[in-house]
PyMOL Python script that loads the backbone (N, CA, C, O; Angstrom):
from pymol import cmd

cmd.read_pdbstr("""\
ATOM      1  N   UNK A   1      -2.954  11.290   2.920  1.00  0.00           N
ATOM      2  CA  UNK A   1      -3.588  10.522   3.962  1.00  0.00           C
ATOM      3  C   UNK A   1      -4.861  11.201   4.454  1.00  0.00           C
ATOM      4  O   UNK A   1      -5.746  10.789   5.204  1.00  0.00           O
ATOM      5  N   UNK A   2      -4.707  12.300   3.850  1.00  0.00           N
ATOM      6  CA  UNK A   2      -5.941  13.208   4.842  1.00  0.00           C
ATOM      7  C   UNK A   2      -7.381  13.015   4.009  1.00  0.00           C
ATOM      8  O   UNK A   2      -8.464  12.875   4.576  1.00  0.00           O
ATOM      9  N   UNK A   3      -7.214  13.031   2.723  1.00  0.00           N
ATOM     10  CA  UNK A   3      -8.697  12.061   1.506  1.00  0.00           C
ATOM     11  C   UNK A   3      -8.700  10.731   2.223  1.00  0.00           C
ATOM     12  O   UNK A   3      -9.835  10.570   2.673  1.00  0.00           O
ATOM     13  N   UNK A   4      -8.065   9.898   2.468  1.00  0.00           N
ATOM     14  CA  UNK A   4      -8.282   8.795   3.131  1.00  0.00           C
ATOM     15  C   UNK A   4      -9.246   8.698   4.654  1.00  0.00           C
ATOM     16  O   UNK A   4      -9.648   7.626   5.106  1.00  0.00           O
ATOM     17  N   UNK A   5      -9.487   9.970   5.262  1.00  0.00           N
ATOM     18  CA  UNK A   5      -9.763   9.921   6.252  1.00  0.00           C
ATOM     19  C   UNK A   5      -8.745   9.731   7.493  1.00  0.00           C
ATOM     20  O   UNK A   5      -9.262   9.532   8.592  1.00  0.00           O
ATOM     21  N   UNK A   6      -7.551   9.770   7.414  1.00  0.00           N
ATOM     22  CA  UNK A   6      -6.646   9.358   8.548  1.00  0.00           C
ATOM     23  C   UNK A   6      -6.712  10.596   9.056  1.00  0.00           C
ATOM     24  O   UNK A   6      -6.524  11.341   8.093  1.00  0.00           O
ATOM     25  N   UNK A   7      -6.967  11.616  10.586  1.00  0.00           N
ATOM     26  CA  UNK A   7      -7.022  11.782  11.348  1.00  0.00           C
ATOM     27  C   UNK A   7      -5.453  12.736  11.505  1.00  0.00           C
ATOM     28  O   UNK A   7      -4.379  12.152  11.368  1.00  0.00           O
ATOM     29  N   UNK A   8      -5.520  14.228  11.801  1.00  0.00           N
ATOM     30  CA  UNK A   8      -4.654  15.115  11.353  1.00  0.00           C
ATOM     31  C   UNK A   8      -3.462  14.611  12.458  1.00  0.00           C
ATOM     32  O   UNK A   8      -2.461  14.286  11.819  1.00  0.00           O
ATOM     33  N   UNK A   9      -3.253  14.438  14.028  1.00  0.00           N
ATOM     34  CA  UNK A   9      -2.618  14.318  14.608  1.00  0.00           C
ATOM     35  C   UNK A   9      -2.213  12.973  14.273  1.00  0.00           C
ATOM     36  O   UNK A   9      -1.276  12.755  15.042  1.00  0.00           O
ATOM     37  N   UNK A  10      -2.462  11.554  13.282  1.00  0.00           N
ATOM     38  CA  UNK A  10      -1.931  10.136  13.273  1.00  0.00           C
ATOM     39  C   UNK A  10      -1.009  10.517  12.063  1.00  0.00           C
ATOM     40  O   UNK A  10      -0.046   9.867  11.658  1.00  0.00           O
ATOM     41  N   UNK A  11      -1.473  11.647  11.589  1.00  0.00           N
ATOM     42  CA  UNK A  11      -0.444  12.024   9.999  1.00  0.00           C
ATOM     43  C   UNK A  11       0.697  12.540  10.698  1.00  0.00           C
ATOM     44  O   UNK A  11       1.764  12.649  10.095  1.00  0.00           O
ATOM     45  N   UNK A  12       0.598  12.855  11.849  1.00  0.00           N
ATOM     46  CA  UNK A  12       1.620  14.275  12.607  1.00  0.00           C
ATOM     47  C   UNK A  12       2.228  13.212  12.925  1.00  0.00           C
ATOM     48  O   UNK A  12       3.330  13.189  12.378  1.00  0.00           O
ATOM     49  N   UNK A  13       1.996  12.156  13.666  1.00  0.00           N
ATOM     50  CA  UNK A  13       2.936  11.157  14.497  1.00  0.00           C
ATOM     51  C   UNK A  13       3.857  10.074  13.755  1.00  0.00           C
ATOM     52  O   UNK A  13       4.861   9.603  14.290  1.00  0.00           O
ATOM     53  N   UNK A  14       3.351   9.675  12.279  1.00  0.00           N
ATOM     54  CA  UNK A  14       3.493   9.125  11.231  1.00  0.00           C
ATOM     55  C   UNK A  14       5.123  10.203  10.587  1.00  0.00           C
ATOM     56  O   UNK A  14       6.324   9.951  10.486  1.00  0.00           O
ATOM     57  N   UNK A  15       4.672  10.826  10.437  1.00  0.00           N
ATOM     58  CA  UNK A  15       5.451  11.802   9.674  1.00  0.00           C
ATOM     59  C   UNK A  15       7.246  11.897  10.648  1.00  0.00           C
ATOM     60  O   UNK A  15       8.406  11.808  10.245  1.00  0.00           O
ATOM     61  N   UNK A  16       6.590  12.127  12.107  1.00  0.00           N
ATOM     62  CA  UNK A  16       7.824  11.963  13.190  1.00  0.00           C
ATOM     63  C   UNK A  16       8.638  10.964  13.160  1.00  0.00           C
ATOM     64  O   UNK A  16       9.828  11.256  13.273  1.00  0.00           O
ATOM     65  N   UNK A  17       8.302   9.604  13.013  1.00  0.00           N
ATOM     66  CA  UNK A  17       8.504   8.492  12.744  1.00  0.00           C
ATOM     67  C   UNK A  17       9.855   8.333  11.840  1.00  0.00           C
ATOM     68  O   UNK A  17      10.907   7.724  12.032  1.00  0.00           O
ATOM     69  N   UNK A  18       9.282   9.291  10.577  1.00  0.00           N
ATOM     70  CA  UNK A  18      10.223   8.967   9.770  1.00  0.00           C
ATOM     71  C   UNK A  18      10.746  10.180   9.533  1.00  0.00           C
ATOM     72  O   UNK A  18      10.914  10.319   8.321  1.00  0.00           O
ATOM     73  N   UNK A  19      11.054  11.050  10.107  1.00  0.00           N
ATOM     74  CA  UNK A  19      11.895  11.964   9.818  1.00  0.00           C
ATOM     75  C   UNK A  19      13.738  12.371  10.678  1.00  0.00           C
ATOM     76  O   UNK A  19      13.837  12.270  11.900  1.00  0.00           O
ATOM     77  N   UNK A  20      14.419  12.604  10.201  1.00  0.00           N
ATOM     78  CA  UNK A  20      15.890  12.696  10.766  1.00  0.00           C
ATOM     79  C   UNK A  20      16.147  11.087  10.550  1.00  0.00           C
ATOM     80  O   UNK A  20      17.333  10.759  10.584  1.00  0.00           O
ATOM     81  N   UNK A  21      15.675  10.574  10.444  1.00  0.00           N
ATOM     82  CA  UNK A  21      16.623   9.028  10.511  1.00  0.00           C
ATOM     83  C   UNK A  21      17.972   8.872   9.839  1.00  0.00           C
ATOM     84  O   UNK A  21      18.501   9.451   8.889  1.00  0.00           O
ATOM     85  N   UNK A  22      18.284   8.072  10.504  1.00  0.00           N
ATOM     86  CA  UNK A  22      19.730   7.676  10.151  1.00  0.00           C
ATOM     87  C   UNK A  22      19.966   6.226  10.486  1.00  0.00           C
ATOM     88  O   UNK A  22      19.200   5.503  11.122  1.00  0.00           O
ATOM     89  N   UNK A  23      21.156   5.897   9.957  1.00  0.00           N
ATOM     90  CA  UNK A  23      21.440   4.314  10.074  1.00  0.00           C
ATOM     91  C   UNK A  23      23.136   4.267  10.123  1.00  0.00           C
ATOM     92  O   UNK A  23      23.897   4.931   9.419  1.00  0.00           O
ATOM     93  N   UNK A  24      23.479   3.321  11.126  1.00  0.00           N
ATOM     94  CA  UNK A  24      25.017   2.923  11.016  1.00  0.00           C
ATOM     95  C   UNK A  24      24.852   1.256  10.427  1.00  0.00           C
ATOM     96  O   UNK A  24      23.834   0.583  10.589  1.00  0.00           O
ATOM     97  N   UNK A  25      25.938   0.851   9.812  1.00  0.00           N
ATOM     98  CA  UNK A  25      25.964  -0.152   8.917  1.00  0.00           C
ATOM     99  C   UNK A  25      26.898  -1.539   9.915  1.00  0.00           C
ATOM    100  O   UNK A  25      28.105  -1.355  10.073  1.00  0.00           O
ATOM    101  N   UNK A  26      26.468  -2.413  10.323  1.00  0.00           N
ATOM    102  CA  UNK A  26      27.390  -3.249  11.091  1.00  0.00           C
ATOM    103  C   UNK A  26      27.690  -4.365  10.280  1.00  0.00           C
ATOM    104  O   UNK A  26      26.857  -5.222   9.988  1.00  0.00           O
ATOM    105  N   UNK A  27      28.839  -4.367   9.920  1.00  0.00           N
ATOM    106  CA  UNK A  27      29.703  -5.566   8.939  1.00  0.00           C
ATOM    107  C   UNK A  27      30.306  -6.622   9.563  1.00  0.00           C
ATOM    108  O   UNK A  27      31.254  -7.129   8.963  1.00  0.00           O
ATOM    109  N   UNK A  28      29.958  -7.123  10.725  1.00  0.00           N
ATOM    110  CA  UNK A  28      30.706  -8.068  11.700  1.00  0.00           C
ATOM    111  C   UNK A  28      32.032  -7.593  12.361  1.00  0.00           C
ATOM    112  O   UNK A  28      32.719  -8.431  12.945  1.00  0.00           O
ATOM    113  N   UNK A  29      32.395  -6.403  12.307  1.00  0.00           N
ATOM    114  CA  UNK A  29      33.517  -6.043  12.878  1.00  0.00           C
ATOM    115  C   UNK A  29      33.098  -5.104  13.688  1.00  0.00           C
ATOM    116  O   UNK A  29      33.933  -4.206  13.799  1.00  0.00           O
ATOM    117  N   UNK A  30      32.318  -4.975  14.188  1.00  0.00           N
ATOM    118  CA  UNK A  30      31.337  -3.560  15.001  1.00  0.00           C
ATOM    119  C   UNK A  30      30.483  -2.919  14.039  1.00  0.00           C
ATOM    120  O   UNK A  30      30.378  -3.224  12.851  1.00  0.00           O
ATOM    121  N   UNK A  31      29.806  -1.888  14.734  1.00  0.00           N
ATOM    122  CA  UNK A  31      29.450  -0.919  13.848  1.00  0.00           C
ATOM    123  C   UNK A  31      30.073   0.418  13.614  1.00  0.00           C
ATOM    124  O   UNK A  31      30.723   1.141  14.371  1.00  0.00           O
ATOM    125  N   UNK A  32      29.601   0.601  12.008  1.00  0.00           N
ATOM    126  CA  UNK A  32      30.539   1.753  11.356  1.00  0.00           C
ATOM    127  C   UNK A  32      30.604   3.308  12.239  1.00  0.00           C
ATOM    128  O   UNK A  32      29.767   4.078  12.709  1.00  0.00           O
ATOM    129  N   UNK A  33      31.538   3.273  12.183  1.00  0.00           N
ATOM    130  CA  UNK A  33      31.582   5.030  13.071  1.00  0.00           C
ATOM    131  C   UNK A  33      30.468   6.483  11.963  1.00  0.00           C
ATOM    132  O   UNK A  33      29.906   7.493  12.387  1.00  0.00           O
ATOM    133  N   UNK A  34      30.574   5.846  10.298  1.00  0.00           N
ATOM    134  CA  UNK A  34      29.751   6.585   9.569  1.00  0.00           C
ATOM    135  C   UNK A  34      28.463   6.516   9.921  1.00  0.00           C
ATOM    136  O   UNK A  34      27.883   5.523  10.361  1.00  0.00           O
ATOM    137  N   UNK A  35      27.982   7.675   9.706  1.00  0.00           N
ATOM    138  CA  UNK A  35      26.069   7.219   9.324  1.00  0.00           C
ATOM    139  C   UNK A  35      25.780   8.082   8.162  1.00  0.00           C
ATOM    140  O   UNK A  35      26.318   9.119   7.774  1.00  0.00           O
ATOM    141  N   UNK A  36      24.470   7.161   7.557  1.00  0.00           N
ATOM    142  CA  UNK A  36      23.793   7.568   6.669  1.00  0.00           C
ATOM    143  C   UNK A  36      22.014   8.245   7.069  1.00  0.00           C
ATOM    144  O   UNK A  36      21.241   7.795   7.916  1.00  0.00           O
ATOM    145  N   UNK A  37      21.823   9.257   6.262  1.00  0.00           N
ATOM    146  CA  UNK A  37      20.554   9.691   6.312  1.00  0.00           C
ATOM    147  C   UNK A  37      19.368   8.514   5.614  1.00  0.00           C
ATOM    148  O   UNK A  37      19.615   7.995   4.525  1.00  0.00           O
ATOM    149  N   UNK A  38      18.711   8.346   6.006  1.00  0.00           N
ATOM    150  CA  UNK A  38      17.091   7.597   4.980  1.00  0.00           C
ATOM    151  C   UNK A  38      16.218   8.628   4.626  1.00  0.00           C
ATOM    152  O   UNK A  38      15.561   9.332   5.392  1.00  0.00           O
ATOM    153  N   UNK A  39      16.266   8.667   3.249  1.00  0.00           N
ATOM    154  CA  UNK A  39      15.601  10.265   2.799  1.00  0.00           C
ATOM    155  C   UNK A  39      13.955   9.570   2.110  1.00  0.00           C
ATOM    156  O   UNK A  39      13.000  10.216   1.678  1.00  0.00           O
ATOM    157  N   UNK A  40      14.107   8.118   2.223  1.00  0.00           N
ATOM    158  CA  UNK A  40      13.158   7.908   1.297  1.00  0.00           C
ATOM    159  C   UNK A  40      12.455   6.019   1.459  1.00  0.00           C
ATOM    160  O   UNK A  40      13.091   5.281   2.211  1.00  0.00           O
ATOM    161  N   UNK A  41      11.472   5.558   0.885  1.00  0.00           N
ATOM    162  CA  UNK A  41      11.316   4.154   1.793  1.00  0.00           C
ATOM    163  C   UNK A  41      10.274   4.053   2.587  1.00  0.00           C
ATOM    164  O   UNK A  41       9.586   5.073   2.611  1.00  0.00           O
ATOM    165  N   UNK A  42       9.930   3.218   3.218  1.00  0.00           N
ATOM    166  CA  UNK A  42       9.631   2.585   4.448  1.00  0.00           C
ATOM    167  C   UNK A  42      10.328   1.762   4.828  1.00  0.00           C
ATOM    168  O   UNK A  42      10.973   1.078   4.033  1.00  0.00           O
ATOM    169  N   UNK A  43      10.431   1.520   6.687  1.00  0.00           N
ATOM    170  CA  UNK A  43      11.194   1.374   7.060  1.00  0.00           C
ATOM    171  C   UNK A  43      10.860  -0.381   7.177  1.00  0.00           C
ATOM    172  O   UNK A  43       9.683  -0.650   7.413  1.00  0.00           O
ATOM    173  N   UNK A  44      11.734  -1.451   7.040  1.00  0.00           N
ATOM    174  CA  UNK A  44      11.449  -3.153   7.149  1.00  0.00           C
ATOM    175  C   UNK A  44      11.544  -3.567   8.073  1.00  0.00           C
ATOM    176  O   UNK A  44      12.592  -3.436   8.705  1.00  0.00           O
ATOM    177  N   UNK A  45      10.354  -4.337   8.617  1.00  0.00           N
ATOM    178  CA  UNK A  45      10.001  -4.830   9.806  1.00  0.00           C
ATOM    179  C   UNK A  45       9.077  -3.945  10.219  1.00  0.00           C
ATOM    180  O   UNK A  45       8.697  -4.405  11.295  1.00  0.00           O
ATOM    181  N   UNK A  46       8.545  -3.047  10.027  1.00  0.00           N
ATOM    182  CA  UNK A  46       8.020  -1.983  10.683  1.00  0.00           C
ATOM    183  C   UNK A  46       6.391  -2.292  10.571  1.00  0.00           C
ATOM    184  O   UNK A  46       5.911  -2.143   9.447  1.00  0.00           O
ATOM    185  N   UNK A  47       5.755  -2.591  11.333  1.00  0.00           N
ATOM    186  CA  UNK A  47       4.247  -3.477  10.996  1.00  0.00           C
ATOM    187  C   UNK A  47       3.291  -1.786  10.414  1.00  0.00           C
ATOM    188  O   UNK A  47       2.072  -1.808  10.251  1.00  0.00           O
ATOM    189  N   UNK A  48       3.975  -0.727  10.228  1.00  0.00           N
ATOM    190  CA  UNK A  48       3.298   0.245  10.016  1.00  0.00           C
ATOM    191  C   UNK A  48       3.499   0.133   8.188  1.00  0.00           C
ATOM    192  O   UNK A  48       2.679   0.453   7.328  1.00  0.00           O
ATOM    193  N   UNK A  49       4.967  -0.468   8.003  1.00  0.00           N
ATOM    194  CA  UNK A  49       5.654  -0.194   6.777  1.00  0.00           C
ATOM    195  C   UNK A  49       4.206  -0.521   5.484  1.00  0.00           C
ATOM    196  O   UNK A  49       3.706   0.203   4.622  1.00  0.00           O
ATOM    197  N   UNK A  50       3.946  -1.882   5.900  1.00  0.00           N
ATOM    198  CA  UNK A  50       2.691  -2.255   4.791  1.00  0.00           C
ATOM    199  C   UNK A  50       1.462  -1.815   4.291  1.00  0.00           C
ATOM    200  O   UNK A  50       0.929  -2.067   3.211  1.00  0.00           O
ATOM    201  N   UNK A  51       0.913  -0.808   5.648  1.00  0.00           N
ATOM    202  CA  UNK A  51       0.153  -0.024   5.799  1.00  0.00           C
ATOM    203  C   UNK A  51       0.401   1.372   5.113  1.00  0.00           C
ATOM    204  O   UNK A  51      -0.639   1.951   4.798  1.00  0.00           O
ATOM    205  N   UNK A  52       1.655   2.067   4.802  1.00  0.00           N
ATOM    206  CA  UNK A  52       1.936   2.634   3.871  1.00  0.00           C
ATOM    207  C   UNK A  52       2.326   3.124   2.554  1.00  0.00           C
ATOM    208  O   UNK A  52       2.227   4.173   1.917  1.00  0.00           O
ATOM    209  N   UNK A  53       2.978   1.549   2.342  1.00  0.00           N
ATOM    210  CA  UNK A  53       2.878   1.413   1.320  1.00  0.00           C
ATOM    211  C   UNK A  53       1.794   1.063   0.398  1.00  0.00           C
ATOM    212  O   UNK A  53       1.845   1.227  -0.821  1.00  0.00           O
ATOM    213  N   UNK A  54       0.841   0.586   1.032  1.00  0.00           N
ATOM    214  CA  UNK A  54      -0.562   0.385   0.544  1.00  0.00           C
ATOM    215  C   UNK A  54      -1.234   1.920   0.179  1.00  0.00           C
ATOM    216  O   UNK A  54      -1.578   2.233  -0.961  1.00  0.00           O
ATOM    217  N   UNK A  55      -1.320   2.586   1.072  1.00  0.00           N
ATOM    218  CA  UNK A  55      -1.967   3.783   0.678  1.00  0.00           C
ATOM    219  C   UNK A  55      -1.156   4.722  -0.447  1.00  0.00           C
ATOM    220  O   UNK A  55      -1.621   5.584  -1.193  1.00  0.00           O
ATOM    221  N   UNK A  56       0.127   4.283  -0.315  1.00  0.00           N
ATOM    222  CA  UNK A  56       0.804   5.087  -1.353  1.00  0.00           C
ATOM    223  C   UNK A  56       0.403   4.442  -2.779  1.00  0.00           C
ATOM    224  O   UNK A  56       0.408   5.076  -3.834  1.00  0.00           O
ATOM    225  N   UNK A  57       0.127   3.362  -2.670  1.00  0.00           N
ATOM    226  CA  UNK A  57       0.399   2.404  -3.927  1.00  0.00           C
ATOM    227  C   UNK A  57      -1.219   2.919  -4.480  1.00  0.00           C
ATOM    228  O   UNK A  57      -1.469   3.296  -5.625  1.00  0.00           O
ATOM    229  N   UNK A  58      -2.208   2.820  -3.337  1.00  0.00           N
ATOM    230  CA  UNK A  58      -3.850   3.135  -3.839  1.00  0.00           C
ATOM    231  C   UNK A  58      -3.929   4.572  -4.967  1.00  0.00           C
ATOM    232  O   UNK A  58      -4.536   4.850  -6.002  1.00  0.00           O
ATOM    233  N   UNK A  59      -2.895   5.259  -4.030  1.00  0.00           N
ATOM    234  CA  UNK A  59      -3.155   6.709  -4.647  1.00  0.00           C
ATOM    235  C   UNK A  59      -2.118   6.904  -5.985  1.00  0.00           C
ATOM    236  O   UNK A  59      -2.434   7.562  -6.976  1.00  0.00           O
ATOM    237  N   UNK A  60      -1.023   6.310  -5.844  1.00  0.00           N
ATOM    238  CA  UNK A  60      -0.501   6.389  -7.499  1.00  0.00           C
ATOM    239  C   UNK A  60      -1.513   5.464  -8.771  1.00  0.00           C
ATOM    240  O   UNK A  60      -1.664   5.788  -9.949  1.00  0.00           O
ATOM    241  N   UNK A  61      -1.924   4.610  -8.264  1.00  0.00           N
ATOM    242  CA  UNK A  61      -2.875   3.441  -9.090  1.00  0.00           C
ATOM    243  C   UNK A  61      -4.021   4.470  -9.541  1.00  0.00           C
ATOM    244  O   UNK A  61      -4.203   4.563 -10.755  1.00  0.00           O
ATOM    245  N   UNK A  62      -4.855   5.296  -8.638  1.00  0.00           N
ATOM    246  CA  UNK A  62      -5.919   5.989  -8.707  1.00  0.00           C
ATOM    247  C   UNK A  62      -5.219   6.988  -9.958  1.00  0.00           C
ATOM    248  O   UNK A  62      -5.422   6.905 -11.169  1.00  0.00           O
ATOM    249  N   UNK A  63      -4.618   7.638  -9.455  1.00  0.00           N
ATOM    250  CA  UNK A  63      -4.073   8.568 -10.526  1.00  0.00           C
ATOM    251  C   UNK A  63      -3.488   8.542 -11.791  1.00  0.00           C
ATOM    252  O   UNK A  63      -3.412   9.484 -12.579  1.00  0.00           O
ATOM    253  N   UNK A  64      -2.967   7.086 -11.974  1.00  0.00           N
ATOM    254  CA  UNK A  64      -2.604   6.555 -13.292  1.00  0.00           C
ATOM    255  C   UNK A  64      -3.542   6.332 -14.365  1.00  0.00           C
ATOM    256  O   UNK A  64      -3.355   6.491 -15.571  1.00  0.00           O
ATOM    257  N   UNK A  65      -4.932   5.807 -13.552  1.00  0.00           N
ATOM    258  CA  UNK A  65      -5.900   5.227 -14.307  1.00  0.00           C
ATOM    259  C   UNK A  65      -7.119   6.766 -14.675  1.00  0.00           C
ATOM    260  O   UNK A  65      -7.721   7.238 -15.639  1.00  0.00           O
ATOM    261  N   UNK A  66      -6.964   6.998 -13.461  1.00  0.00           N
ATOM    262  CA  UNK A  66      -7.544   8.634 -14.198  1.00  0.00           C
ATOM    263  C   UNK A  66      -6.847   9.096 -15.004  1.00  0.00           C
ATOM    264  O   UNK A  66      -7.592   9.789 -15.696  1.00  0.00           O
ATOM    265  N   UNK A  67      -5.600   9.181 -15.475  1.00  0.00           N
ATOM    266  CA  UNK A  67      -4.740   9.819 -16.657  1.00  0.00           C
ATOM    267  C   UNK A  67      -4.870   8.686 -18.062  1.00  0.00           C
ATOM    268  O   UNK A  67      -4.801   8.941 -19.264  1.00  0.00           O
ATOM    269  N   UNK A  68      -5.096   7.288 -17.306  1.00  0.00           N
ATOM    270  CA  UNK A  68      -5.389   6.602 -19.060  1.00  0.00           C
ATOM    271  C   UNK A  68      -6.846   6.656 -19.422  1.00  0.00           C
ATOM    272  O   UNK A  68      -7.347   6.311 -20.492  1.00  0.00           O
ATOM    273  N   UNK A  69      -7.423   7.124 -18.399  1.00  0.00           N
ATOM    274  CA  UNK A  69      -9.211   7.264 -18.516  1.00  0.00           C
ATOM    275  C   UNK A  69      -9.786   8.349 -19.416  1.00  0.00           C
ATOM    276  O   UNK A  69     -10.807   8.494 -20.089  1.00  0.00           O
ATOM    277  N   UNK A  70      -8.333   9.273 -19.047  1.00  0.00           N
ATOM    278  CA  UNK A  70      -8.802  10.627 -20.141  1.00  0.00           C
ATOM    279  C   UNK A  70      -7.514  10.258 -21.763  1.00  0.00           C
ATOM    280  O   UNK A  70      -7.550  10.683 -22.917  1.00  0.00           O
ATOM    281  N   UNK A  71      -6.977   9.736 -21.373  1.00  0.00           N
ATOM    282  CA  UNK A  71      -5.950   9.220 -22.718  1.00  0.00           C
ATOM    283  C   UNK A  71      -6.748   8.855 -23.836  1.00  0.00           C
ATOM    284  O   UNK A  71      -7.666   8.094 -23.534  1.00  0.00           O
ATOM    285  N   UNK A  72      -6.669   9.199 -25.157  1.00  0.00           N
ATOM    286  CA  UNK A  72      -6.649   8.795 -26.428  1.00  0.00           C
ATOM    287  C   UNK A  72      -6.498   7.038 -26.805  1.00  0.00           C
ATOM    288  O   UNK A  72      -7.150   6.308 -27.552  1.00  0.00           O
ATOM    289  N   UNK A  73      -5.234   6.773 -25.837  1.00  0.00           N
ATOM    290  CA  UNK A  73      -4.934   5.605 -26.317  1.00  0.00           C
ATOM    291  C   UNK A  73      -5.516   4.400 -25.449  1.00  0.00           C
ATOM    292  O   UNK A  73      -5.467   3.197 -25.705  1.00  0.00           O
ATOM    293  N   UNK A  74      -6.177   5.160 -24.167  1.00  0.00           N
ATOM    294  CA  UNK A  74      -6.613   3.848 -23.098  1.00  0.00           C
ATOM    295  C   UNK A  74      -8.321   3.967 -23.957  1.00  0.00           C
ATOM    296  O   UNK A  74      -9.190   3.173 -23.596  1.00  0.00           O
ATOM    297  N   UNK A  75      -8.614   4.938 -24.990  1.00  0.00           N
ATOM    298  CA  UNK A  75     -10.160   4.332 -25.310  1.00  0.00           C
ATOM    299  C   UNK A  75      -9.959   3.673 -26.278  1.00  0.00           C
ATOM    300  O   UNK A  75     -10.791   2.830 -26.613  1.00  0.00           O
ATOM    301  N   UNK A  76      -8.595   3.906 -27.123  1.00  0.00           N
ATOM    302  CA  UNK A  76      -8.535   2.852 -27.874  1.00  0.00           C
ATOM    303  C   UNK A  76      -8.345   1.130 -27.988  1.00  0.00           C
ATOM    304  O   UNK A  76      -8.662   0.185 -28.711  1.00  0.00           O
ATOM    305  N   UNK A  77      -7.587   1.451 -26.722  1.00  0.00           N
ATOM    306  CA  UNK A  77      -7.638   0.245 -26.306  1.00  0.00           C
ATOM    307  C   UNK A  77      -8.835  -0.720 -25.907  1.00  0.00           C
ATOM    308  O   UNK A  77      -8.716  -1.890 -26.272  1.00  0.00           O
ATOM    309  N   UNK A  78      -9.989  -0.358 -25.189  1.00  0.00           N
ATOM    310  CA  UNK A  78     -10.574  -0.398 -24.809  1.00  0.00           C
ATOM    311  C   UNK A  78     -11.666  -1.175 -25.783  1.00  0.00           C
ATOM    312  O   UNK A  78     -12.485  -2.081 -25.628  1.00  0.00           O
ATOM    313  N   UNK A  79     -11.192  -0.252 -26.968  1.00  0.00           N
ATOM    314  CA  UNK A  79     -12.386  -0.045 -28.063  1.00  0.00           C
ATOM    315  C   UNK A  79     -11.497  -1.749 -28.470  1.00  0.00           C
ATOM    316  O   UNK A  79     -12.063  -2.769 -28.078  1.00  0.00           O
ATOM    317  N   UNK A  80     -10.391  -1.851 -29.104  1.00  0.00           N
ATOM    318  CA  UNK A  80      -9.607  -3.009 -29.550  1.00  0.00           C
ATOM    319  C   UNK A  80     -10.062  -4.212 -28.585  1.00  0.00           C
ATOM    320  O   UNK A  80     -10.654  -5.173 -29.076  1.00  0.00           O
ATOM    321  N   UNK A  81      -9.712  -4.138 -26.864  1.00  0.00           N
ATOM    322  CA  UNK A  81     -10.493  -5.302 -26.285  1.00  0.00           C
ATOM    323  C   UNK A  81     -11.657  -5.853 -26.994  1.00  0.00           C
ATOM    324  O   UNK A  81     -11.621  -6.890 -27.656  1.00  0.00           O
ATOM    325  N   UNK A  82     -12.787  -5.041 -26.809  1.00  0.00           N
ATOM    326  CA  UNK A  82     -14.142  -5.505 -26.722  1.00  0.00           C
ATOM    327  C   UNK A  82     -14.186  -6.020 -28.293  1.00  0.00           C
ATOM    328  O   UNK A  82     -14.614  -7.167 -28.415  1.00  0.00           O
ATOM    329  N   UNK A  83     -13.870  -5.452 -29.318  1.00  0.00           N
ATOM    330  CA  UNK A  83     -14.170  -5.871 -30.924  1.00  0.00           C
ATOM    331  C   UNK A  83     -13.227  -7.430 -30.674  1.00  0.00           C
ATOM    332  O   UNK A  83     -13.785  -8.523 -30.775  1.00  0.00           O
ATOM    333  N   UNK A  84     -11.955  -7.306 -30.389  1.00  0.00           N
ATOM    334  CA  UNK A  84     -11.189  -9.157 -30.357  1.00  0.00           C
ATOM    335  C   UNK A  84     -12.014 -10.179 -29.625  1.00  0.00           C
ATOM    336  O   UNK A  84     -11.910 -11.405 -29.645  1.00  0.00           O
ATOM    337  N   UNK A  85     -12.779  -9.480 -29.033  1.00  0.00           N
ATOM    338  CA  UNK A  85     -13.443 -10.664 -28.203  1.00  0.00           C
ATOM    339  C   UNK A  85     -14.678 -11.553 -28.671  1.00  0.00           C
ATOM    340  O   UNK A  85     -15.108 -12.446 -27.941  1.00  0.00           O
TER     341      UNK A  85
END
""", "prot")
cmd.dss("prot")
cmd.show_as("cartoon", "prot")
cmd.util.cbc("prot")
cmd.orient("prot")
């Protein structure tokens, strides 16, 4: 988040957000006396949730395409587009 420009203390508050969470499970009979940890995700409903997953999604996309950019097989490809056309 911090190449993005987001602002060191909104990463700090972000990060709080989702850390220790837990969840009890309610099956129509109350809720469960168990809980579970959330180790991983964004959380649904969360108007922040889309906003993170976006930046996560920018930066795996960025990094994929820099790895087929230097690949063997993404110039071949490349090379195969343009000649079929």
């Amino acid at each position: 988040m911090l190449s993005k420009g987001i602002p060191t203390h909104l990463i700090t508050i972000i990060q709080k957000i989702y850390v220790e969470n837990i969840i009890r499970v309610n099956a129509g009979n109350g809720i469960s006396e168990d809980s579970t940890a959330i180790t991983q995700g964004v959380r649904q409903g969360c108007p922040l949730s889309p906003v993170l997953f976006n930046l996560y999604l920018d930066e795996f996309i960025r990094i994929w395409l820099q790895k087929l950019k230097t690949s063997k097989y993404f110039k071949e490809l490349i090379f195969n587009t343009l000649i079929c056309r």
